[in-house]
N, C-alpha and C positions, 0 to 999 in steps of 0.2 A: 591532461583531462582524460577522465576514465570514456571507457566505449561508450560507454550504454549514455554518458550524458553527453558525445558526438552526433549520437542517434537522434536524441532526443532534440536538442539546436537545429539539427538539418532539418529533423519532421517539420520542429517548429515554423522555423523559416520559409521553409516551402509552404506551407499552409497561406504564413502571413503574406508574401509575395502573392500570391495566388490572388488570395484575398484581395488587396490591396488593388494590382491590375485588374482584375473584375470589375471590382465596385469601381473605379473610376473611369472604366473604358463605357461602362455604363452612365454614368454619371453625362459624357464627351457624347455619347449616342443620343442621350435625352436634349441636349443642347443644342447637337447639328438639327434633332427632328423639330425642336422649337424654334429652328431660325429659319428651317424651311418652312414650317408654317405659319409665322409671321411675315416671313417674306411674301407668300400671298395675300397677305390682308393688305400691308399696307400699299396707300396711293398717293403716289406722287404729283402732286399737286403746284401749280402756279400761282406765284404770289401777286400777282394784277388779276385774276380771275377768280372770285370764290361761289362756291356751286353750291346749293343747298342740299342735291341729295349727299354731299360728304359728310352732315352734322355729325356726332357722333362717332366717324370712323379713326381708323390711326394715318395718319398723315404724314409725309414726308414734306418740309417746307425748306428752303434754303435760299438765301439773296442779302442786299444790305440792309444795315439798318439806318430806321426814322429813329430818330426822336424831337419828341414835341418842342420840349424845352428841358433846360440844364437844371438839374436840383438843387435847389436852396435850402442848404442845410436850416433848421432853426433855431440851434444854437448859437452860431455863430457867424450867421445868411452867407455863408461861403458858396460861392455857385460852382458846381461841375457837372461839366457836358459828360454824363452815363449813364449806362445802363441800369444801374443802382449803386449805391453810395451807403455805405455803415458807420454810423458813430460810433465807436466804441469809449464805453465810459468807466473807469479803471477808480478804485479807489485805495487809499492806502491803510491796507489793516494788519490785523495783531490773525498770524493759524498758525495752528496746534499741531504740533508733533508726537504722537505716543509712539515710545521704542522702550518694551520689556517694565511696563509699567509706570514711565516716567515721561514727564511730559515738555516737552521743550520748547520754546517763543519764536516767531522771527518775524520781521516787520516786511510783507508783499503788496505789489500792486496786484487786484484782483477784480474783474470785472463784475461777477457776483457778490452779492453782500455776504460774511460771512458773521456766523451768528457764534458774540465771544460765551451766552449767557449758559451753555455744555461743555464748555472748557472747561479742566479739573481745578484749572486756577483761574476763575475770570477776574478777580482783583487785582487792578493792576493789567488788566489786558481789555480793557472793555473798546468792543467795536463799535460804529455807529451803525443805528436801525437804519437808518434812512436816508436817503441823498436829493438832493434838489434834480438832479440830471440823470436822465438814465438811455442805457444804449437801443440806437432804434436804427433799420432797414427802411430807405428810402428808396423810393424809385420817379422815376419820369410823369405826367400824366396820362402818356401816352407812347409806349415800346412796338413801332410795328415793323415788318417788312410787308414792302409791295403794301397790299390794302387788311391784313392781315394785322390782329393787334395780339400783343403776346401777352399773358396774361403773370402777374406776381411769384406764381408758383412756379410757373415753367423758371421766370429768368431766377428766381434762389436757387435752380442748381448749379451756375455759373459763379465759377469758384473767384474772387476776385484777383487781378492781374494787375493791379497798382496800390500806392500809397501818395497820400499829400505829403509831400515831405516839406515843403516851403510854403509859406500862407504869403496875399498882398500886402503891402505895407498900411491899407486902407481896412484892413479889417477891422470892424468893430466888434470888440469882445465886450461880455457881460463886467460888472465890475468888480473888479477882485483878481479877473484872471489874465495870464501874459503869457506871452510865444515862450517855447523851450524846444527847441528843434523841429519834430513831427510831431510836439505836444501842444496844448493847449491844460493849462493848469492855472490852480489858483496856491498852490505852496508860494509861499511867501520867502522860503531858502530853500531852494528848489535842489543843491544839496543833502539836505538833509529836513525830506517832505515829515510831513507831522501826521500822526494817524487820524485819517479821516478826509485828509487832503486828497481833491479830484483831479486826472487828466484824462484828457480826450486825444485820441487821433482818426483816421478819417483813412477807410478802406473801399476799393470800387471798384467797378470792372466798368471795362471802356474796350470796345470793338467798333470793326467796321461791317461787320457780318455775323450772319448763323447760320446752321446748319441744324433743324431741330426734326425728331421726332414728336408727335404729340398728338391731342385730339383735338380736331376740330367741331368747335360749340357755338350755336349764336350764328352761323352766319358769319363767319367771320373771326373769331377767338379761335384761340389758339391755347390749348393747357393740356396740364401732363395727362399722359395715356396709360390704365392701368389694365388689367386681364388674369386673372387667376389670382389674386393675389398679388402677381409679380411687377412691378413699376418698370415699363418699356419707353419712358422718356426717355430721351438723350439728345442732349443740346450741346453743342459747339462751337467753338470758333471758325471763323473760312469757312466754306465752298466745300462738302463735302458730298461722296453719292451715297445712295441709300445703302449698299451692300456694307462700305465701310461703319456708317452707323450701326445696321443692325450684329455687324462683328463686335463692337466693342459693345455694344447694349447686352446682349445674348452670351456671349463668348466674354465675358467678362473675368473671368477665372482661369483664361488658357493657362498663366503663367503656373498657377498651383496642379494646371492639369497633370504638366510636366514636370512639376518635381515630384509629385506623387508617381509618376512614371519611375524617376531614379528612384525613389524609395524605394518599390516594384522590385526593379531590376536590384539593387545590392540584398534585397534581402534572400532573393534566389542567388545569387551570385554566393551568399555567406550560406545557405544551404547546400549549395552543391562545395563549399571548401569545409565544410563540417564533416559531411558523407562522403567525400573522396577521403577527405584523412581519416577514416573511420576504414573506408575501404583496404587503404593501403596497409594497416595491420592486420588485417586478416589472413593466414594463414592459407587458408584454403586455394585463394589466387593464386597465380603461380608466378616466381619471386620479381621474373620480367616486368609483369603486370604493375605491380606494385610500387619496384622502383618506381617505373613511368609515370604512376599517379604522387610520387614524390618529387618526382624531377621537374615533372611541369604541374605542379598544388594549381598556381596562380592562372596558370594560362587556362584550364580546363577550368578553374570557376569561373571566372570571367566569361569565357567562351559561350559554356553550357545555363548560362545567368539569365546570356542575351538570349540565346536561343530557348529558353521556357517563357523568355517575357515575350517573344516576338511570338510564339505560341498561342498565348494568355491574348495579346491583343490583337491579333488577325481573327482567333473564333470566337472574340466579342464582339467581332465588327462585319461577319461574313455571312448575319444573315440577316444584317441591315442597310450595305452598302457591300454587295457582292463583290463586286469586282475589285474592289481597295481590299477587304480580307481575303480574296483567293490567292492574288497579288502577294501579298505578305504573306499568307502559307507556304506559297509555292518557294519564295523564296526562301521562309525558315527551314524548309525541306532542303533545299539546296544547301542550305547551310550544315545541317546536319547533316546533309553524306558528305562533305568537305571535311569536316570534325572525324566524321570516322574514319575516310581515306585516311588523314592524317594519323588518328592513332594505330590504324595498321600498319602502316610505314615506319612507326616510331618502333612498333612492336616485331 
């Protein structure tokens, strides 16, 4: 690789590094100052006690749960004790594949109806408009803890943690249709379902507690809490305290915080192995120098990578939480008269 386009990579890089830990130490500032500031709004609240001047605020509630009575399904009056219950209703259709102009068949179950009448061949593939059964969200008539009633909204963030996989042998199905494992269907060769042909199976969540952020409405309701825009519900299973709630509500991106962190770091780290090998043909150094930037390429990128990213994020964060960036400076400094002791010793 010529100089001038070594030069040009290290600029690069460095730039983008830069960039990169900036915007995201900023990104990690904006998030801590939002969780401190939510951390003062909300209150923690007792679910035997409800207070009127709370209506409106954000609330921290936690305990076990009521419920009234088990849901009866109405397709198939299947009862279960939950939190909410999903039918899903699956049908078997004719979708369209286009690759490079050409269009290809294949027979799916799919819970949406899929419309064959913009297919480039419907002849021969026609789906049906319409279905007798369709999929529906069931709940309790009544989801509370303590005296506390939780309202539909809150509990569909609760991702469902079961399946019916076996029905009673007293179930009464509509007519036409019979068990198939976790199905309920009406294919007649269950083999080999015919297009148009329906199953059902049956998804839910079932606990013995929560743990919710939310607002409290009504004297008593319980539903999601919004603010700027931003949805600061968060509902769980178990016994949890409020700090850990508002970490995962708020802090919900650490994990990308930190890869965006390595990204940071290698792209300084490939800056500074562009512009040492840039260095080390330079003439003008003198010849000692030069080996050294040859002998050790690797170790000085790496080295000099961490130490611009540890740079980049101690003075984006030192004149927001002092004491955590002086901390880090102090020791990226230390770092860096380590690096230099070392290469005057080498040299």
């Amino acid at each position: 690789m010529k100089k001038i386009g070594k030069i040009f990579l290290g600029i690069l890089f460095l730039l983008v590094g830069i960039f990169v830990l900036c915007m995201n130490e900023q990104k990690n500032i904006k998030d801590y100052k939002k969780l401190k500031e939510v951390s003062q709004k909300v209150t923690v609240v007792n679910p035997d006690a409800i207070y009127e001047s709370n209506n409106d605020k954000f609330v921290k509630l936690a305990g076990p749960l009521e419920l009234s009575n088990p849901i009866t399904d109405s397709f198939s009056n299947i009862k279960v004790q939950a939190v909410k219950l999903y039918r899903k209703v699956e049908v078997y259709q004719w979708n369209e594949k286009i690759k490079n102009g050409n269009a290809t068949y294949e027979k799916v179950w799919d819970e949406a109806l899929v419309s064959s009448s913009s297919f480039l061949e419907s002849e021969g593939h026609e789906n049906p408009t319409e279905v007798s059964y369709y999929s529906e969200l069931q709940y309790p008539d009544l989801v509370k803890i303590g005296n506390y009633i939780l309202t539909s909204d809150l509990l569909n963030s609760l991702d469902y943690n079961a399946e019916i996989l076996e029905y009673p042998d007293a179930i009464q199905l509509p007519e036409g249709f019979s068990l198939d494992g976790k199905y309920i269907t009406n294919s007649v060769d269950k083999e080999n379902p015919q297009i148009g042909d329906v199953r059902i199976s049956y998804s839910y969540y079932y606990g013995t507690s929560l743990s919710i952020l939310g607002k409290q409405i009504n004297n008593g309701y319980l539903t999601k809490y919004e603010e700027k825009d931003q949805d600061l519900t968060k509902v769980v299973p178990g016994i949890q305290n409020v700090e850990v709630l508002l970490d995962e509500t708020i802090l919900a991106n650490k994990d990308w915080n930190f890869i965006f962190r390595i990204l940071g770091l290698i792209s300084l780290c490939l800056s500074i192995a562009f512009l040492s090998d840039f260095l080390a043909t330079v003439k003008g150094f003198r010849r000692v120098f030069r080996k050294f930037l040859k002998q050790y390429h690797i170790l000085i990128s790496f080295s000099f990578g961490i130490l611009l990213s540890m740079f980049c994020i101690s003075l984006s964060w030192i004149f927001y939480l002092f004491a955590f960036g002086l901390t880090l400076l102090l020791l990226s400094i230390g770092f860096l008269i380590l690096l230099l002791y070392f290469i005057k010793v080498k040299l």
